[in-house]
C-alpha positions in Angstrom: 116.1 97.1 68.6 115.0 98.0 72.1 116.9 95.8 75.0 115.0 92.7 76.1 116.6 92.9 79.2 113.4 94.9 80.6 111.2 91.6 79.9 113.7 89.1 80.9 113.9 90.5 84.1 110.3 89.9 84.8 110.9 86.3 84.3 113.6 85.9 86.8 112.4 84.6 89.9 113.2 82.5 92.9 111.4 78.7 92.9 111.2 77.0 96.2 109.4 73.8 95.9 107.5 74.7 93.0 106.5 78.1 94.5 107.5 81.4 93.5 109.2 83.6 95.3 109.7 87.2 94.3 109.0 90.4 94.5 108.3 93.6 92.0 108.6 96.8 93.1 107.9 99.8 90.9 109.1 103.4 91.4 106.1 105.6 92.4 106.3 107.1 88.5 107.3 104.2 87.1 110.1 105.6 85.8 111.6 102.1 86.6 111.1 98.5 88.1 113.6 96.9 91.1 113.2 93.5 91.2 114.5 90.8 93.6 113.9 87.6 95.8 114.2 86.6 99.3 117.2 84.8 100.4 119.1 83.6 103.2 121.7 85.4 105.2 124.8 83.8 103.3 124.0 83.6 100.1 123.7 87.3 97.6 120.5 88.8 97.1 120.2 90.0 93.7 118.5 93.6 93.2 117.7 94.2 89.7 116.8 97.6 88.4 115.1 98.0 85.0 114.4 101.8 83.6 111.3 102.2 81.9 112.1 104.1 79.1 116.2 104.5 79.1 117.8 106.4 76.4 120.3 104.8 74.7 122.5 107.8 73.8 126.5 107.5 74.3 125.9 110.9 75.9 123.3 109.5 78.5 124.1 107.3 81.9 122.6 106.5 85.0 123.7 106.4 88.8 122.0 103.5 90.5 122.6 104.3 94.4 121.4 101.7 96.7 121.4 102.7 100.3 120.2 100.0 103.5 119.8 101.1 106.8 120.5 98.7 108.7 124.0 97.6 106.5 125.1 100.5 105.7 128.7 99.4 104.7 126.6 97.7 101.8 125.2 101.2 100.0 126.8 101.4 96.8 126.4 103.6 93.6 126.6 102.4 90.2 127.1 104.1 87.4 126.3 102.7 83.5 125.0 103.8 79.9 122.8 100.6 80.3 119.1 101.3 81.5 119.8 97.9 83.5 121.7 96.9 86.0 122.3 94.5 89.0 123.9 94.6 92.3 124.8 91.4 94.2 124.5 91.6 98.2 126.2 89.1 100.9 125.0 90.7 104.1 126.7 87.7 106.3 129.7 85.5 105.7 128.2 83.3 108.2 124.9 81.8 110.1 124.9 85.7 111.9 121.4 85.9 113.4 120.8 88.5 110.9 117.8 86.9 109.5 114.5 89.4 109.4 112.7 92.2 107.4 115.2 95.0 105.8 114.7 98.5 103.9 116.6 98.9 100.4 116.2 102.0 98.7 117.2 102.9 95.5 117.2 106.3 94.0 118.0 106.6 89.8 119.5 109.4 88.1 120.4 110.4 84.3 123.5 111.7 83.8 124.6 113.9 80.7 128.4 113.7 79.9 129.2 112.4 83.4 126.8 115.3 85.3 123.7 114.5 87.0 121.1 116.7 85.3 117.9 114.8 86.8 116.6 112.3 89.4 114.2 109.9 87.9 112.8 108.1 90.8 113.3 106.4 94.0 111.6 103.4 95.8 112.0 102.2 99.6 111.0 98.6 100.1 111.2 95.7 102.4 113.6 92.7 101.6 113.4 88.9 103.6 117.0 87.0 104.9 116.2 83.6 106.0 118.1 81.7 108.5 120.8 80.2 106.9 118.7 78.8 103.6 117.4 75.7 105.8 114.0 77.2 106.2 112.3 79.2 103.7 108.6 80.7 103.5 106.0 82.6 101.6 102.7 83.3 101.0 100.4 84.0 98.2 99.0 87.6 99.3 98.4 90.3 99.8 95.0 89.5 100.0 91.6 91.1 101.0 90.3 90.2 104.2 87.6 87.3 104.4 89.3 86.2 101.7 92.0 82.8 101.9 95.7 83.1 102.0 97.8 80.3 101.5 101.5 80.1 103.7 104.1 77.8 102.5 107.1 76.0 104.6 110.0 74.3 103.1 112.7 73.3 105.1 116.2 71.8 103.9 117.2 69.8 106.5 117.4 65.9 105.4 116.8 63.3 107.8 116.2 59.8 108.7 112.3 58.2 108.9 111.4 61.8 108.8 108.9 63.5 111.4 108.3 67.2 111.7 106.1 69.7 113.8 105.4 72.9 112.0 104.4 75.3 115.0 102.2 78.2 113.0 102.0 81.5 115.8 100.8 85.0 114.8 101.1 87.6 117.7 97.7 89.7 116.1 95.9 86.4 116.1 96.9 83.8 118.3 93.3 82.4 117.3 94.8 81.0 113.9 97.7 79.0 115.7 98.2 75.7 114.7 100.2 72.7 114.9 100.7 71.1 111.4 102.8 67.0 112.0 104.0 65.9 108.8 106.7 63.8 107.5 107.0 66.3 104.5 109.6 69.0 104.3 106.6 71.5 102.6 103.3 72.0 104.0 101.0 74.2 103.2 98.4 76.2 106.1 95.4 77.7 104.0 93.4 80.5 106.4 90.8 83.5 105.9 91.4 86.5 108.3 87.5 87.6 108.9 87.0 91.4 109.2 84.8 91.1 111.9 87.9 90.1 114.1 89.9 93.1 112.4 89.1 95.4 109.8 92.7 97.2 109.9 94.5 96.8 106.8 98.4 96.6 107.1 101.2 93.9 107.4 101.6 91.5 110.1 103.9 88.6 110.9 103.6 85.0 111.3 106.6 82.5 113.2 106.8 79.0 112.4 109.1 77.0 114.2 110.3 73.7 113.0 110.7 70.9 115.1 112.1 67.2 114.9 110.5 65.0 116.2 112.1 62.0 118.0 112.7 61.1 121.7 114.3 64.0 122.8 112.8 66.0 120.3 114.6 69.1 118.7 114.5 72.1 116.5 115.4 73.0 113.4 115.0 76.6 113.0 112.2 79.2 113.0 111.1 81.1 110.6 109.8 84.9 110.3 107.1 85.8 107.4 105.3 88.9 106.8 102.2 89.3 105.0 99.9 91.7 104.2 95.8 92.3 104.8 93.6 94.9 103.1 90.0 95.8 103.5 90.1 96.5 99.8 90.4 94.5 96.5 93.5 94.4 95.7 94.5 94.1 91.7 95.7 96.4 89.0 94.7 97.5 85.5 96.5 95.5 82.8 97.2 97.4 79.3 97.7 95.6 76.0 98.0 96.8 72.5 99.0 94.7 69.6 102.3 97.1 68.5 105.1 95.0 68.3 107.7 98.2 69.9 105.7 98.8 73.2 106.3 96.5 76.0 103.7 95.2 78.5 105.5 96.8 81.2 106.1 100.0 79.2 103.5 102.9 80.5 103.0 104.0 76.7 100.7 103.7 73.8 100.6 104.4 70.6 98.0 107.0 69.1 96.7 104.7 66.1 95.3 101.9 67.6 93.4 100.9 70.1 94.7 99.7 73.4 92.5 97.0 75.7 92.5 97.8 79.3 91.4 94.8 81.8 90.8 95.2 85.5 92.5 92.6 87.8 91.3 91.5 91.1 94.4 89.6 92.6 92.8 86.6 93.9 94.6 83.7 94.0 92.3 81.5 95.8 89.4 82.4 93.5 87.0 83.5 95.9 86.0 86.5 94.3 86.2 85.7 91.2 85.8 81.7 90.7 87.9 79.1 90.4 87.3 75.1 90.8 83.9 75.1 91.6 84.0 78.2 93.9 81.2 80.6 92.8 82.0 83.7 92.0 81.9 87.3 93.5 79.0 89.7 91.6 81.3 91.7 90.4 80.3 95.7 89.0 83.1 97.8 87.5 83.2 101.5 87.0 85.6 103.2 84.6 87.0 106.5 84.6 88.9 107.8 81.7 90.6 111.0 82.3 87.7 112.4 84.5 85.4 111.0 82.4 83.2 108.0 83.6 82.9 105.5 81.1 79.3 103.7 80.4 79.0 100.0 80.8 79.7 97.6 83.6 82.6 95.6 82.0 85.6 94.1 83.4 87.6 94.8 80.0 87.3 97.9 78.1 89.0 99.3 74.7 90.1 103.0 74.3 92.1 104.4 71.5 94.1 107.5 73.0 94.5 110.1 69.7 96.3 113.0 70.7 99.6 112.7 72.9 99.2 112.9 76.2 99.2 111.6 80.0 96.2 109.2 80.2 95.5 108.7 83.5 92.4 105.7 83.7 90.9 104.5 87.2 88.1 101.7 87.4 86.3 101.0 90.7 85.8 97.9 91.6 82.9 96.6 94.0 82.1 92.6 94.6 79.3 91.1 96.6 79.0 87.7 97.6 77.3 85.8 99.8 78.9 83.1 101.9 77.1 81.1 104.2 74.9 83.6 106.4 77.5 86.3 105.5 77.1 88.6 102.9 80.5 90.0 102.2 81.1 93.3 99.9 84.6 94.4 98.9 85.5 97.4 97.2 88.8 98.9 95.4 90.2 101.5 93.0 93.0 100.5 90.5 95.0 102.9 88.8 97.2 103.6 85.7 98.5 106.7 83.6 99.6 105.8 80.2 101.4 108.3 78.1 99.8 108.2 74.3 102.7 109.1 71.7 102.3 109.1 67.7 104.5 106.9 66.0 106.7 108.4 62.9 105.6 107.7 59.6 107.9 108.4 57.5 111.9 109.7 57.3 113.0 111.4 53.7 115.7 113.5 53.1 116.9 116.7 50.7 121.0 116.9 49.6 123.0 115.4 47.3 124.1 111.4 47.0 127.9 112.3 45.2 130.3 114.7 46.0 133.8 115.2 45.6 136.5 114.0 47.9 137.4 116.8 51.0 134.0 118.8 49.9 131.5 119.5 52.4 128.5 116.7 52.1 125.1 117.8 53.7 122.0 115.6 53.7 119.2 117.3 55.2 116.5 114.7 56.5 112.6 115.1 57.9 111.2 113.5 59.8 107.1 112.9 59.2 104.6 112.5 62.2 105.8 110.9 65.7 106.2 112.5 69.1 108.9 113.7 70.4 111.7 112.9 71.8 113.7 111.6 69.0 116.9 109.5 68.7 118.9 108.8 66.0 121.7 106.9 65.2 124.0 106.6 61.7 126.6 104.3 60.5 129.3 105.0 57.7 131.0 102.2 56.1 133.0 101.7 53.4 134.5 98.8 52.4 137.8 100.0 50.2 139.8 101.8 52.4 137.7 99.5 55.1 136.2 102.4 57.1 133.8 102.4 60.1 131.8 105.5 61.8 128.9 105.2 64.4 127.4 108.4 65.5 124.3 108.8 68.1 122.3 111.9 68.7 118.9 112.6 70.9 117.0 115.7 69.8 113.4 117.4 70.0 112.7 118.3 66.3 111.5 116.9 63.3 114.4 117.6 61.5 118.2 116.8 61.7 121.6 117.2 59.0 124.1 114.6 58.8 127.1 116.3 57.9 130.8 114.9 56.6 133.8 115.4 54.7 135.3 112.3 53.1 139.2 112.0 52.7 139.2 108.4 50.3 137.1 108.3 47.1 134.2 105.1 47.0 131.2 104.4 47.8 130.2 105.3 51.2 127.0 103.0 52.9 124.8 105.1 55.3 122.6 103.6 57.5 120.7 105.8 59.7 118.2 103.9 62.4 115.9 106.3 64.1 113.6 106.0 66.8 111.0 107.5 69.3 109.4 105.9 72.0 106.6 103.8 70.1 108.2 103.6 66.6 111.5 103.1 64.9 112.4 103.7 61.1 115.9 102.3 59.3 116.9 104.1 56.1 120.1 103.4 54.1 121.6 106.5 51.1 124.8 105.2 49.1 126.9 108.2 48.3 129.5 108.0 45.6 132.6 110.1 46.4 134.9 110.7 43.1 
């Protein structure tokens, strides 16, 4: 059974206050997923790596090499069979002002028999240290210009008859500044960034210090958050099939059945597309299905991908909306490839099911449809003497022989589990050996 690991990780994240806090990073082929959360400077950040589609041959591992620039005496390499694996950091044993905006990046590559044969991937991305865990923030973007984001503040610090000033400043737009007094240690400061004040998508920081306030007053901490704008919708294309062996996350289909394909807009506010009485965005969607544009305006569409291949699907997004004496118009282009594989249909096999004991036994086995690559692996057992044998092999052809010579007269149990990408197949043969 394919590891669950892959979907358990997408369920870890951080929770602040109700909030989540995490972050999902994919490879640029997708080849495999980091995923981690902010945290302060004295507590481990916790980098996860998932690979996509990891074989699970004895033969097969993986190098996981983390390298940060600015701590280097953190980069580390780790090497497993697993196509998972995570890597604790402590960057400060104490309140060092070390808190800020960091680079991680993690290259991946398979290993054959303890030789690296090929890189997989690599990702660079940005990772948060907070000051000490008393103050923590996020945000629900990236979102779209003229759209709203939402920043949130939590601070730790526990005091009598409580009275706070959260100071919001932002360097590129010192005209959203604000002052928020509240006896609560979360608040929430709700904004739209107009594109008539800037129209340049990017990232760009906000500072809140925290202050106490009582006679003299005093602060708490300050805070660094960065957050990003774009001029274009933001979203993604989500796949879904109903096969029980490919994973949401997976970028594979199978060829016999269709798959549904939804376009996103991420828009958590719901001001493009509707949410508590906000009207929505008219929204127009155009599909493109390997170079081929696809008729209909729908947000959702279903395709069933035949013949094994790279799939590579793009729909464009454009929505219009009118609000107030504005008329906004927003426009984006998600992408996705999918590879389409067949699944097997079938696994028989030619030879004979007794044989004599020290005698050559050959059982030559098929297999019927399904793409390669293929992995198989067999179990012998039997029970008088008790006798256990687990062999794994990965190959590229429809065809494979199990081959053995058996020293103890019984009956032998074989169990051979073989599996491609988007199928697997179990067969057991008993063999009598007299």
């Amino acid at each position: 059974m394919r590891s669950l690991s892959s979907f358990f990780i997408l369920c870890i994240v951080l929770s602040i206050n109700g909030m989540m806090y995490s972050k999902l990073v994919w490879s640029h082929n997708r080849t495999f997923l980091l995923h981690y959360g902010a945290a302060s400077i004295d507590t481990p950040v916790r980098f996860y790596i998932s690979v996509t589609n990891h074989s699970e041959s004895n033969d097969t591992s993986y190098e996981y090499r983390f390298t940060f620039d600015e701590f280097p005496q953190h980069d580390k390499t780790i090497v497993s069979t697993e196509g998972d694996t995570m890597y604790s950091v402590q960057f400060a044993s104490t309140c060092e002002p070390k808190e800020g905006n960091y680079t991680v990046r993690v290259d991946v590559w398979e290993c054959q028999l303890g030789v690296q044969t090929l890189s997989i991937g690599a990702v660079n991305s940005s990772f948060e240290l907070f000051e000490c865990n008393y103050i923590e923030m996020g945000d629900d973007g990236p979102v779209t210009f003229d759209a709203p984001i939402t920043f949130s503040v939590f601070n730790r610090h526990r005091v009598d008859d409580p009275s706070y000033e959260y100071r919001f400043a932002f360097d590129q737009f010192p005209q959203h500044d604000k002052t928020i007094v509240s006896t609560s240690r979360s608040v929430e400061y709700s904004l739209t960034f107009e594109s008539s004040s800037t129209s340049k998508s990017g990232n760009y920081t906000v500072k809140v210090d925290i202050w106490f306030l009582r006679v003299p007053s005093y602060s708490l901490g300050t805070v660094l958050n960065t957050f990003e704008l774009s001029d274009s919708l933001i979203g993604f294309i989500d796949k879904d099939q109903n096969h029980f062996y490919v994973l949401p996350m997976d970028n594979l289909v199978v060829t016999v059945m269709p798959v549904k394909l939804t376009a996103e807009i991420r828009d958590p506010t719901g001001f493009f597309t509707g949410r508590c009485g906000i009207p929505p965005a008219n929204v127009t969607y155009k599909w493109i299905v390997n170079d081929e544009v696809q008729e209909g305006n729908s947000k959702v569409i279903e395709r069933t991908f035949s013949q094994p291949q790279l799939n590579n699907i793009s729909v464009i997004i454009t929505a219009t909306k009118t609000n107030g004496s504005r008329t906004i118009q927003k426009s984006g282009t998600f992408n996705i490839s999918l590879k389409s594989k067949h699944p097997m249909n079938n696994l028989t096999f030619d030879g004979p099911t007794e044989v004599k004991v020290f005698e050559r036994h050959q059982l030559d086995f098929k297999i019927h449809g399904g793409t390669p690559p293929f992995h198989y692996k067999y179990f012998l057992r039997m029970d008088e003497p008790n006798t256990d044998v687990a062999v794994a092999r990965d190959i590229n052809e429809s065809y494979f022989s199990i081959i053995n010579y058996f020293s103890e007269k019984g009956t032998i149990d074989l169990h051979i589990v073989l599996r491609n990408e988007v199928s697997t197949i179990s067969e057991r043969v008993t063999i009598k050996v007299h």
